[in-house]
C-alpha positions, 0 to 999 in steps of 0.5 A, a space after each residue: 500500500 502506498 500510505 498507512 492508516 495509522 500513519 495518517 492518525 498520527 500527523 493528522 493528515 487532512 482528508 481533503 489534501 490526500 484527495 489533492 495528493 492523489 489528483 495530483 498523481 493522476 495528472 501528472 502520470 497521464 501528462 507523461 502518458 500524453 507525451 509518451 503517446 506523442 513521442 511514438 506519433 513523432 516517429 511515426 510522422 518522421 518515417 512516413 516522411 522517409 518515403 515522401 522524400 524518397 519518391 521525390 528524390 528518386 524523380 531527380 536522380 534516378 541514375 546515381 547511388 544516394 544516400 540521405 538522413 530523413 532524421 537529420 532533415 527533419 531535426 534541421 528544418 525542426 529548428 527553423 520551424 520553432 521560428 516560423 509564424 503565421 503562412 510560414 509556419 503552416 507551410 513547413 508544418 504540413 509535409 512534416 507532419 509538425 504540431 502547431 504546439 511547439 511543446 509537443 515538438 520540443 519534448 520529443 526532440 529531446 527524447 530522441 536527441 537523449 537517446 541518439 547521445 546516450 553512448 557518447 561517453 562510451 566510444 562516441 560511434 554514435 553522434 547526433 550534433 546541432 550547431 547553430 553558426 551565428 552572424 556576429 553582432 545580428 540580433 537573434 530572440 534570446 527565447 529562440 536560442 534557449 529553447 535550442 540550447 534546451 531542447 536540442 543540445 544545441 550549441 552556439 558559434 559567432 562567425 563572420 560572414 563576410 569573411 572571404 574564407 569563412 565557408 571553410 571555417 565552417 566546413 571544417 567544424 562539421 569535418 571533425 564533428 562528423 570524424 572527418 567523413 563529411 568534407 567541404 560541406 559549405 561551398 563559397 558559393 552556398 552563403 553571402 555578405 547576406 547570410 546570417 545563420 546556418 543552423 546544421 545537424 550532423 549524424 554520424 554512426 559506426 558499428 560492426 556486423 552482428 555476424 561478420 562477413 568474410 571476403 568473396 570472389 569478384 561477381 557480376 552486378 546487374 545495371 540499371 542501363 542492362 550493362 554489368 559490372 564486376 564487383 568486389 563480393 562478402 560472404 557469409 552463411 548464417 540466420 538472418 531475419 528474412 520476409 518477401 512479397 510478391 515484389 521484392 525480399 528482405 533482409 536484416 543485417 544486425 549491429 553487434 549490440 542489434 541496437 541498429 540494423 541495416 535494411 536490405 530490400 532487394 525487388 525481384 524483378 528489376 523491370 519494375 524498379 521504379 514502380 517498387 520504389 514508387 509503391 514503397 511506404 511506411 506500413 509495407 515496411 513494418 510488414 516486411 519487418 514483422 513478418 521477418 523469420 529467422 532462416 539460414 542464409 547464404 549472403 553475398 553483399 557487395 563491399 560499396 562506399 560513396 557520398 552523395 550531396 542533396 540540394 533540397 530547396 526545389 523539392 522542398 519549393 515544388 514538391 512539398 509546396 513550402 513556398 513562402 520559407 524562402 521568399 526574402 518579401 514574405 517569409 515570416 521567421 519572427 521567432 527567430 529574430 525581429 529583423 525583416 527579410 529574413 528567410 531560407 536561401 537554401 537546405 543541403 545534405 551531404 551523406 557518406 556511407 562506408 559498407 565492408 565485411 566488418 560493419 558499417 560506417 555512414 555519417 551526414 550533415 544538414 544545413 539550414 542557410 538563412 539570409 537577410 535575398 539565390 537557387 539550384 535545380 537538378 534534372 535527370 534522362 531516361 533511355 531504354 533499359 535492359 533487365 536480368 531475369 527475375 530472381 527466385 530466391 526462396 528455393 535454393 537460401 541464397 541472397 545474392 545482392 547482384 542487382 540495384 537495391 535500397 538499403 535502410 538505417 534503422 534504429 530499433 529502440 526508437 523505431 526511427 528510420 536514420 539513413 536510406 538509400 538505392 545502389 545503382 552501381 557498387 563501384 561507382 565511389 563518388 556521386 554528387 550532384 
């Protein structure tokens, strides 16, 4: 029992304040409640985003491997959002799924920054960080600032933009915060004598294979363009979580503590590519995943690295229709400083991913650069392809990752999608826009 009758006769505890205590309880667990109930719509909204982005990035650039970080995006332009008033703020809040409550927002941003930090003091192979560089002497609310440094963990540098060299300052920072795999992220050209913050997010992650895989003889890898290409191959033969459809197979290939797993989605008739990758959603995922069982496997995986930088401000203009963030006339970021004209000028991701018989490395930043008055567009052709024959994979136990893929990052405690991305082509080292 949680209080004792005799207990109360002898401090003479009043009737009516033992009423309030218990009220106060009841509040209080279902205030916690709330918000864990809202955590688990927080990430459910960040998945579902996944794969709007995805749909859209594929129309740009359907020939190259790429890598992104849905998370890191969406913790990025967060922080914008928490400035963002009137139009402004309905036109961000919609293709994200933001609440128009910022304490919701808040609370569950620092829940997952929480979680993404909670082995930093061990061998920091897991990093989640928001820097906020900051125009020297430009006035920003103190109130936005807190709420950063309170919620996100953010922290704070002083920069000169009208500095010659200040992109590589920049630059640099996230180099080493990234442990030296995301290089020369700003460019001279992403930022002006007008540009007054750059508010960036990084995610870096590293960990070895649950089951490790050993070396192969080189194999063939099937085209996107019907040519192939030989390609350096691991093996290894073990129980693997295992599902198919009707239009592609799945594999889990666990971190050595499962705390993370990379997702391979594998289609198996490569002529229909394009229409997997269009249909392909959030709930066919947690099918794929919960279906998953435990089979003997042999794998071959192909050894593949290369990075990948994403300009998102035209697919975040045309596609998801935030128009008025990055318009100087009518942007409305009066949470974030009481200056005028003040907007985005661009958002950009540069990811890197290292796959190898030991494990996995990947790593990511995503500024945000807002001014006080520019734009990139991408495009892509199309020409006639050639496919191998479809794969039956069931009958014989082997997965062999020949053909063009899409691969996800996935952290199985939040239940958060962290990276995804296609190869198209293993050897391929660098891709970039």
């Amino acid at each position: 029992m949680l209080f004792n009758k005799g207990l109360f006769n002898v401090i003479k505890i009043p009737k009516n304040f033992i009423a309030f205590l218990f009220l106060f309880i009841f509040i209080t667990d279902n205030k916690i409640w709330a918000k864990e109930k809202y955590f688990d719509t927080f990430v459910d909204n960040t998945n579902r985003f996944t794969f709007d982005l995805y749909r859209n990035l594929d129309q740009y650039d359907i020939w190259n491997n790429f890598v992104y970080s849905p998370v890191s995006i969406y913790i990025a332009i967060s922080m914008a959002y928490l400035g963002a008033q009137g139009n402004t703020q309905n036109e961000i809040s919609k293709p994200f799924n933001f609440p128009l409550n910022y304490t919701d927002l808040n609370t569950s941003f620092s829940k997952l920054m929480n979680e993404f930090s909670e082995n930093k003091k061990e061998e920091k192979n897991y990093l989640s960080l928001n820097t906020l560089f900051l125009q020297e002497g430009f006035y920003f609310l103190p109130s936005f600032l807190d709420t950063i440094k309170s919620y996100y963990s953010g922290v704070f540098k002083e920069v000169d933009y009208t500095k010659k060299y200040i992109y590589k300052e920049i630059s640099n920072l996230i180099y080493e915060q990234t442990k030296k795999q995301i290089k020369d992220i700003i460019k001279d050209n992403d930022i002006n004598s007008y540009t007054r913050l750059i508010i960036a997010n990084t995610l870096y992650f590293k960990a070895n294979w649950k089951y490790k895989f050993n070396k192969a003889k080189e194999d063939l890898f099937y085209l996107i363009d019907g040519r192939t290409v030989k390609v350096k191959m691991m093996y290894q033969k073990n129980n693997f979580r295992y599902s198919e459809n009707d239009k592609v197979v799945f594999l889990e290939l666990p971190s050595v503590d499962e705390q993370i797993s990379m997702y391979i989605i594998l289609p198996k008739d490569m002529s229909k590519i394009e229409k997997i990758e269009k249909e392909l959603n959030k709930e066919e995922l947690v099918s794929l995943i919960r279906s998953a069982k435990k089979r003997k496997l042999s794998v071959y995986l192909p050894y593949f690295r290369f990075e990948k930088t994403l300009y998102l401000e035209d697919i975040l203009r045309s596609k998801m229709e935030i128009r008025e963030a990055f318009s100087y006339s009518s942007a409305n970021f009066k949470g974030i400083t009481s200056e005028k004209y003040f907007h985005m000028l661009n958002v950009k991701q540069k990811g890197v991913i290292n796959v190898n018989e030991e494990g996995i490395e990947v790593a990511c930043s995503t500024p945000v650069i807002m001014n006080i008055g520019s734009t990139l567009i991408s495009a892509y052709a199309s020409w006639p392809v050639v496919f191998p024959a479809p794969l039956e994979l069931s009958k014989d136990n082997i997965f062999k990752v020949d053909r063009p893929f899409i691969f996800i990052i996935y952290h199985n405690k939040v239940g958060c999608i962290l990276f995804v991305g296609k190869v198209l082509n293993p050897t391929k080292i660098t891709t970039k826009n």
